[in-house]
C-alpha positions in Angstrom: -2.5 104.0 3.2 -4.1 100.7 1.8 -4.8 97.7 4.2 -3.4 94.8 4.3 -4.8 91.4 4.0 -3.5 89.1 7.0 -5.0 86.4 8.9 -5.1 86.5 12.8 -4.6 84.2 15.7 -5.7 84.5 19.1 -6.2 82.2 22.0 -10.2 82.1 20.8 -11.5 84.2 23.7 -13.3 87.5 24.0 -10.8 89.8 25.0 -8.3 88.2 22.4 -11.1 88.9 19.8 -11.2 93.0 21.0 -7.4 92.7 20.9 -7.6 91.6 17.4 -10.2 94.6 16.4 -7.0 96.6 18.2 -3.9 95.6 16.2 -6.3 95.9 12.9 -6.6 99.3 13.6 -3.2 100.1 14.6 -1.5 98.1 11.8 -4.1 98.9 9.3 -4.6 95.2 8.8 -7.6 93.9 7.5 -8.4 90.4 8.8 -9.5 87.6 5.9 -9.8 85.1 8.9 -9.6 84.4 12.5 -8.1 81.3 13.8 -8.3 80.1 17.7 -5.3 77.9 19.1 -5.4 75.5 16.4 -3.3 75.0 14.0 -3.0 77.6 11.5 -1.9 77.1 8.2 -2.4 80.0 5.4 -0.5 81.6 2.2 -1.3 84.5 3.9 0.8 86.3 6.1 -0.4 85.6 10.0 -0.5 87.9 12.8 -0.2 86.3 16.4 -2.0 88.6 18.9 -1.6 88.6 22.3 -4.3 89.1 24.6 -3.7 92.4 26.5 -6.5 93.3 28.7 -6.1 96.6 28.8 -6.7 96.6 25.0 -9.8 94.6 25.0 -10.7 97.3 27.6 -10.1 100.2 25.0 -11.9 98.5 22.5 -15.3 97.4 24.7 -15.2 101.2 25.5 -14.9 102.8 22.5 -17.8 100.4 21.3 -20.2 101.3 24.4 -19.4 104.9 24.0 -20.9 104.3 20.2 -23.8 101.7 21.4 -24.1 100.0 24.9 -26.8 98.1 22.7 -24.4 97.0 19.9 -21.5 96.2 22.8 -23.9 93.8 24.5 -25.2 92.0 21.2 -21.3 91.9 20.7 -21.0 90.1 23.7 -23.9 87.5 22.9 -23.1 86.5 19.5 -19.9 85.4 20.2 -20.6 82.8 22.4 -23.2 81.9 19.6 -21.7 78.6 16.9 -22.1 81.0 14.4 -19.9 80.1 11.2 -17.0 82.2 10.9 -18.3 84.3 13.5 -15.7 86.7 14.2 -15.8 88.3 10.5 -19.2 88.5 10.7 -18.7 90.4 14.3 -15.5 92.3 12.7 -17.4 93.7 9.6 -20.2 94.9 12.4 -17.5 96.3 14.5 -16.0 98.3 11.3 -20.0 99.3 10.7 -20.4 100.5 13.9 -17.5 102.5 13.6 -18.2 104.1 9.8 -22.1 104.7 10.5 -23.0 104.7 13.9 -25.5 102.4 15.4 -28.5 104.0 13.1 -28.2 100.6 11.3 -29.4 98.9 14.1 -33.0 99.5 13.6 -32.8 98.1 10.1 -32.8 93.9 10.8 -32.8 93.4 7.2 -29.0 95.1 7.6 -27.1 92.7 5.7 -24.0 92.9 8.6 -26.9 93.2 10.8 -29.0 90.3 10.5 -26.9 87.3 10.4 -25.6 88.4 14.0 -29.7 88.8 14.6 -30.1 85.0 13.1 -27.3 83.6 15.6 -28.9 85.2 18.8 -32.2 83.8 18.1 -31.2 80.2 17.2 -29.1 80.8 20.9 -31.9 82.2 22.2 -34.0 78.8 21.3 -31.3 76.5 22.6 -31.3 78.5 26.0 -35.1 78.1 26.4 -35.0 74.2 25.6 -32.0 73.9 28.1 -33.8 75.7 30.9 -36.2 72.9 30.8 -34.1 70.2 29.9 -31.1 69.7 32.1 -31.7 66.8 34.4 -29.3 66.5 37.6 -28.4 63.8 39.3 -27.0 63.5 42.8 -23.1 62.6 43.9 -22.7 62.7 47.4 -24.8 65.4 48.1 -23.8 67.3 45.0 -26.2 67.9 42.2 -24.7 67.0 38.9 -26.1 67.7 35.2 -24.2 67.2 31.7 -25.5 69.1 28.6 -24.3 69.0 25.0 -25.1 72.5 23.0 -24.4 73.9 20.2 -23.8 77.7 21.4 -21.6 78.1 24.5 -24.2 79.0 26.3 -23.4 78.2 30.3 -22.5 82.4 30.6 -25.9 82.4 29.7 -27.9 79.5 32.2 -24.9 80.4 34.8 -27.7 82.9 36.4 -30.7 81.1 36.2 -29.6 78.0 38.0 -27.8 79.9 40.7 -30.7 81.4 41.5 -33.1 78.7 41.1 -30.3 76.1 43.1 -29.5 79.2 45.9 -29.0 76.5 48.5 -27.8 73.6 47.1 -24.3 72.7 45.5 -24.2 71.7 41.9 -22.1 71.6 38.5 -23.3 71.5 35.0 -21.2 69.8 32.6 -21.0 71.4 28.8 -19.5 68.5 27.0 -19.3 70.0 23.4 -17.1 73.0 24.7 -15.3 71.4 27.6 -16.4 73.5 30.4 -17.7 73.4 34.0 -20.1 75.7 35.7 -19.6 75.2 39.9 -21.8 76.5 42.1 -21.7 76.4 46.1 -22.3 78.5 48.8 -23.6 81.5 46.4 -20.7 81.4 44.6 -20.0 80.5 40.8 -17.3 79.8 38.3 -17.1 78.8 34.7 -13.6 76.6 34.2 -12.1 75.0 31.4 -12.1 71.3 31.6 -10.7 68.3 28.9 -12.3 65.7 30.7 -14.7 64.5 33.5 -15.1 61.1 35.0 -17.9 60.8 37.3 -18.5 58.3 40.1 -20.9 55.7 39.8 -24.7 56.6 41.2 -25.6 55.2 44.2 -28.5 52.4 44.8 -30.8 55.7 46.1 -30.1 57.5 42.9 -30.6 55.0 40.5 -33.9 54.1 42.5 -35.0 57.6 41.5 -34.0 57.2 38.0 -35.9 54.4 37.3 -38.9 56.2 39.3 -38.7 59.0 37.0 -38.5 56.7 33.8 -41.4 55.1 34.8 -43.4 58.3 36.0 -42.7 59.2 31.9 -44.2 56.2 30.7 -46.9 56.2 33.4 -48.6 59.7 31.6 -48.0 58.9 28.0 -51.1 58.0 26.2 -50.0 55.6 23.8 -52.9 56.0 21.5 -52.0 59.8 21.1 -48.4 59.0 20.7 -47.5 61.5 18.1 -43.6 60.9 17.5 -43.2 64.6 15.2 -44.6 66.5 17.8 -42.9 65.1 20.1 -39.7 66.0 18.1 -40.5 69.3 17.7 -40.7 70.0 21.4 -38.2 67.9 22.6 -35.8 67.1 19.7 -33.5 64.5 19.7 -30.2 65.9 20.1 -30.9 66.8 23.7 -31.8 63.6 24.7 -28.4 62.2 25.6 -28.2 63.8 28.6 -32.0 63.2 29.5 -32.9 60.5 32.4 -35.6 59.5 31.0 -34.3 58.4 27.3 -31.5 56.7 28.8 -31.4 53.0 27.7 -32.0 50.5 30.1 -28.6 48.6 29.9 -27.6 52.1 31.1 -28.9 51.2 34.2 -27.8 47.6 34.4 -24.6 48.4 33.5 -24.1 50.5 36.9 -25.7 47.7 39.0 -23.7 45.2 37.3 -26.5 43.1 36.0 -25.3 43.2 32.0 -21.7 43.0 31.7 -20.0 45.5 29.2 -20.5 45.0 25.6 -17.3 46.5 23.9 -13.8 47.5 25.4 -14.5 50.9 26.1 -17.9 50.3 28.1 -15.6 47.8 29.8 -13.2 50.1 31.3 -15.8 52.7 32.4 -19.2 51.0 32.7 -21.0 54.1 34.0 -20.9 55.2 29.8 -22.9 53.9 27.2 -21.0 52.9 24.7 -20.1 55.9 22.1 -20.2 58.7 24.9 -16.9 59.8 26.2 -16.5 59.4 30.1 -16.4 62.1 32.3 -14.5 62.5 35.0 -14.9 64.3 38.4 -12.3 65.5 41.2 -10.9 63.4 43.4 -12.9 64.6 46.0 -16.2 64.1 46.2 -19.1 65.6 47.9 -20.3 69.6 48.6 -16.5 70.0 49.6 -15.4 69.0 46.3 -17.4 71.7 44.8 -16.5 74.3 46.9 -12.8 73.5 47.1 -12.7 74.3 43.7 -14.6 78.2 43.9 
């Protein structure tokens, strides 16, 4: 019996992905592309799957009875910003199935390497983020905002929980729209469309511009070597860094420059082009925890 060609649509997560693999099998429906919950449009004909959980299950276990290995690098790459990741992940899947998991000690696999390629550009971004995240405190909370590539708070959910045991915090991932909690040695990852924080207080902002001037304090300006620098902190991370925050960024929260444009004047906590973000209504270590 031939396949056919159809395009599928799933509600973009994991499991929905393994339930995909599932109806391809069943229906004998070979995917030409994968669409998430936005709007699809194709000439083809398009499948709607639903995630059932019991499915994904089937799936993950059919895969781990083949390769534990391959089920885990399964796992990684799709949280990865790969490009068109889930027929890259498909055709390995389908691979897996045919060959076995010999091809896995051949990198130069064409199915195999591009999902090799996506971990280790991950793999950078979680190494840089480790270092670079810079938290501020909310009433007692500890608050951070990153913006990555990969969706990689899965992934830094277990290093800062360990590293933060006994404090409360959150970590904001503005690209994807999601919020790691942590209180009381427990964690969650939730969906979020937007955040609005509260203004710093004086104590805060005192330790801001401490920290701003610690940085320029150790810089030797007659080594100042700008494409070094870029190469071990590049630039795209610096948003969300204290220290590379402008100074009307500060003003702006103590009052002392008045906003520039509309949108800095209805939320003068942002500088101007960043979206605001927003917290609960409730503020403090109870916020946090409330919400575990």
């Amino acid at each position: 019996m031939a396949w056919t060609e159809i395009v599928f649509q799933y509600d973009g997560s994991f499991d929905g992905f393994l339930c995909c693999i599932y109806e391809s099998y069943l229906n004998k429906e070979f995917p030409i592309a994968f669409y998430g919950d936005e709007e699809c449009f194709s000439l083809y004909a398009v499948r709607l799957v639903i995630t059932e959980h019991e499915h994904a299950r089937r799936v993950l276990r059919s895969i781990v009875k083949r390769s534990a290995r391959a089920a885990e690098l399964l796992q990684k790459v799709f949280l990865t910003c790969m490009e068109d990741k889930e027929l890259h992940l498909y055709a390995f899947v389908r691979k897996l199935y045919a060959e076995g998991s010999r091809f896995l000690k051949n990198q130069s696999d064409p199915i195999y390497h591009p999902l090799v390629k996506a971990i280790r550009h991950m793999n950078g971004e979680l190494e840089k983020l480790r270092g670079f995240v810079r938290f501020s405190d909310y009433n007692g909370v500890l608050g951070g905002e990153i913006e990555p590539k990969n969706r990689v708070l899965p992934l830094l959910r277990g290093h800062f929980c360990s590293r933060y045991a006994n404090e409360s915090f959150f970590i904001y991932d503005r690209t994807h729209r999601e919020l790691l909690l942590y209180a009381k040695g427990r964690s969650r990852i939730l969906p979020v469309d937007a955040l609005h924080l509260t203004l710093p207080g004086e104590e805060e902002m005192q330790y801001r511009r401490l920290w701003k001037c610690f940085y320029e304090t150790i810089a030797i300006r007659d080594r100042t070597n700008p494409r070094c620098q870029n190469t071990h902190m590049p630039k795209r991370y610096r948003n969300t860094m204290t220290e590379f925050l402008p100074l009307d960024y500060e003003a702006q929260y103590q009052g002392a420059i008045p906003p520039k444009t509309p949108a800095a004047s209805a939320n003068p906590a942002v500088p101007t082009g960043k979206s605001a973000l927003e917290i609960p209504p409730q503020s403090g270590r109870s916020a946090v925890a409330s919400a575990l």
